[in-house]
FILOGU-304857 format. One record per residue (C-alpha): x, y, z. Coordinates in steps of 0.5 Angstrom, whole numbers. Example, Ala and Ser with C-alpha at 12.3 -4.5 7.8 and 13.67 -1.06 7.14 Angstrom:
NODE       X       Y       Z
NODE      25      -9      16
NODE      27      -2      14
//
This chain:
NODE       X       Y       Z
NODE     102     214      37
NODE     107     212      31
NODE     108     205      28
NODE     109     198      33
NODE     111     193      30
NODE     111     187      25
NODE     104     187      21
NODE     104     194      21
NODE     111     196      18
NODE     110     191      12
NODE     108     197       8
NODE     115     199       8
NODE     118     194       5
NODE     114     192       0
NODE     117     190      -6
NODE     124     189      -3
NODE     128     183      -6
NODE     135     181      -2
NODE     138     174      -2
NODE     142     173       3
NODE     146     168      -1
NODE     150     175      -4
NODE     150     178       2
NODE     154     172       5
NODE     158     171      -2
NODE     160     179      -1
NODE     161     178       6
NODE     167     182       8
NODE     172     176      13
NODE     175     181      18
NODE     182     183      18
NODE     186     188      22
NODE     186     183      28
NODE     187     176      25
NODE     193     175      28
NODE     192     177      35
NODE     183     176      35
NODE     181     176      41
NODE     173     174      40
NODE     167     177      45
NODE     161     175      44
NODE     154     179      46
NODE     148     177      45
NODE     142     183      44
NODE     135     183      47
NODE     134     176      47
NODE     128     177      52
NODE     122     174      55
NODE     118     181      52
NODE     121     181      45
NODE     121     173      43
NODE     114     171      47
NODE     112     176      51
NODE     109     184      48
NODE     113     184      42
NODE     114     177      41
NODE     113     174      34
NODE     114     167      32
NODE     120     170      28
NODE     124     170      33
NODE     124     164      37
NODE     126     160      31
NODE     133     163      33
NODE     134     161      40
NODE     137     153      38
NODE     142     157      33
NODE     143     163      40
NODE     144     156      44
NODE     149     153      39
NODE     154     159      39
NODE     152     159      47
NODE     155     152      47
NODE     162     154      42
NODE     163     160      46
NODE     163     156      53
NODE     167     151      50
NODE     173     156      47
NODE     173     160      53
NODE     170     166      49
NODE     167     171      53
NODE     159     173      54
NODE     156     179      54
NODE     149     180      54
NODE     147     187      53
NODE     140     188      56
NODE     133     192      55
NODE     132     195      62
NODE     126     200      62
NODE     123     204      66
NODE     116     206      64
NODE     118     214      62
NODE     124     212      59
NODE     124     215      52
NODE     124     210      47
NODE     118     207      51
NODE     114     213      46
NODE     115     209      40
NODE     114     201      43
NODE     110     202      48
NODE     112     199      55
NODE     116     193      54
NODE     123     189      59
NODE     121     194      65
NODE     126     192      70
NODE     125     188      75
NODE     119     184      71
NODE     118     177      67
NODE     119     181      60
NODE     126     183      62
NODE     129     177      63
NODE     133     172      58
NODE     129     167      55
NODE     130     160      59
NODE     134     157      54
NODE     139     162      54
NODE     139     164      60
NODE     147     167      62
NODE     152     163      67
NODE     155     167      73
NODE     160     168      69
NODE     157     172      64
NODE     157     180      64
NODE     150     181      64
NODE     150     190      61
NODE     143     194      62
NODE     141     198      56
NODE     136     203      55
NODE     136     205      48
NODE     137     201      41
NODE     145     200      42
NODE     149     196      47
NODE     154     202      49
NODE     150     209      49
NODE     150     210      56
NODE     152     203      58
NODE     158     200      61
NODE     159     196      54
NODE     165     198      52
NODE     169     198      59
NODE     167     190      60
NODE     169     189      53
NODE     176     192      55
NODE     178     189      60
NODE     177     183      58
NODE     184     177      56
NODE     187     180      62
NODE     186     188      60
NODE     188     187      53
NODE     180     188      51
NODE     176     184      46
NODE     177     187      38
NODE     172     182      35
NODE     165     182      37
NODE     160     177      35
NODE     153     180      35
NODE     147     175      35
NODE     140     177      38
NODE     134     183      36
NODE     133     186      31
NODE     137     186      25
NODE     136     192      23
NODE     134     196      30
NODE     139     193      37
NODE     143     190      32
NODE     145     195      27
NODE     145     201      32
NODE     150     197      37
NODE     154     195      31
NODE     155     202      29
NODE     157     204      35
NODE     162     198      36
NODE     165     199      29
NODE     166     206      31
NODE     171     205      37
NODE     175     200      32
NODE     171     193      33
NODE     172     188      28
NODE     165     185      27
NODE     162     178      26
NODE     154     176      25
NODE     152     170      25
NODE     146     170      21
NODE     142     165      23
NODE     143     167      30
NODE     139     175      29
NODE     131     177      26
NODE     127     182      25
NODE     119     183      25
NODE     119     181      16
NODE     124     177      13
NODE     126     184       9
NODE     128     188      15
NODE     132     182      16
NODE     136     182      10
NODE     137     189       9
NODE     138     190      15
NODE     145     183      15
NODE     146     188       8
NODE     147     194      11
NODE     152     191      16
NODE     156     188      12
NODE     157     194       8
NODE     157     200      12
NODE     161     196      17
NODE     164     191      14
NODE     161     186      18
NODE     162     179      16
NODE     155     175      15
NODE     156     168      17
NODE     153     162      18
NODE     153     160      26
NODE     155     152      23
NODE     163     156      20
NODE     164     159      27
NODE     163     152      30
NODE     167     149      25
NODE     173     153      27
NODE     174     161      26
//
């Protein structure tokens, strides 16, 4: 078995030096849609298992107030919410590298109590590290403000630099524009993470943000 998680992969990243001040200050405001933007939120990952159960770290739990808080301003302006899921079978593939975690059906697949979605979010099932590969993702996304679909994805959720960036990959690829709130993602070190937001912003065009100037008025 490979390497897990956390203590096991600071080796990795030693000696890494990011501030997120230049990330945020390089930060890349989106731009095609700005006359005609029609936000979506989605929420990654934020799960019973990840955040306290089998690879839960204390990282984590720190992002649930600022994931509320977005939660609150998406209700508030009508802003569509999806939450895009692990939801494992035992022999699933990525289930060799991480072991057996949010197997369907069980305690560790479920969103965190504080976060739990409303009866009109879209809850979207996920078997590997992005949102859209072998999901209905993009189809929900689409149909939502009457069939004109979202063009402007607001990422929050786990891992930065692992759900997080592979679902933004593939949302950039299909012509998302891309907002990530950086109090509102983590990762297992705090160099994963950073690396991780500088990577969005630079391959993606990402734009890194506090969640406080989304709240403010986008």
């Amino acid at each position: 078995m490979g390497l897990h998680h956390g203590d096991e992969l600071k080796h990795l990243f030693e000696g890494v030096s990011v501030n997120l001040s230049d990330i945020y200050k390089d930060s890349k405001r989106p731009f095609v849609y700005d006359k005609r933007r029609r936000y979506a939120v989605v929420i990654i990952d934020m799960l019973n298992d990840f955040v306290l159960g089998r690879l839960g770290n204390e990282r984590f739990k720190s992002i649930v107030p600022s994931i509320r808080e977005l939660l609150d301003w998406a209700s508030e302006h009508s802003v569509p919410v999806v939450y895009s899921n692990d939801s494992h079978r035992p022999t699933d593939f990525e289930v060799n590298r991480w072991g057996e975690h949010a197997i369907r059906g069980t305690w560790g697949a479920e969103v965190v109590e504080e976060l739990k979605p409303k009866p009109k979010d879209f809850v979207v099932p996920k078997t590997s590290y992005s949102g859209f590969f072998n999901t209905d993702l993009d189809s929900v996304l689409r149909s939502l403000y009457d069939g004109e679909g979202a063009n402007t994805l607001i990422l929050s959720g786990l891992h930065t630099d692992i759900c997080v960036r592979h679902t933004a990959a593939d949302a950039f690829f299909r012509g998302y524009e891309l907002i990530i709130p950086f109090d509102t993602v983590n990762s297992f070190t705090d160099a994963q993470h950073l690396l991780g937001l500088k990577y969005l912003s630079y391959a993606y065009l990402a734009d890194v943000v506090p969640v406080k100037q989304i709240v403010k008025g986008l």
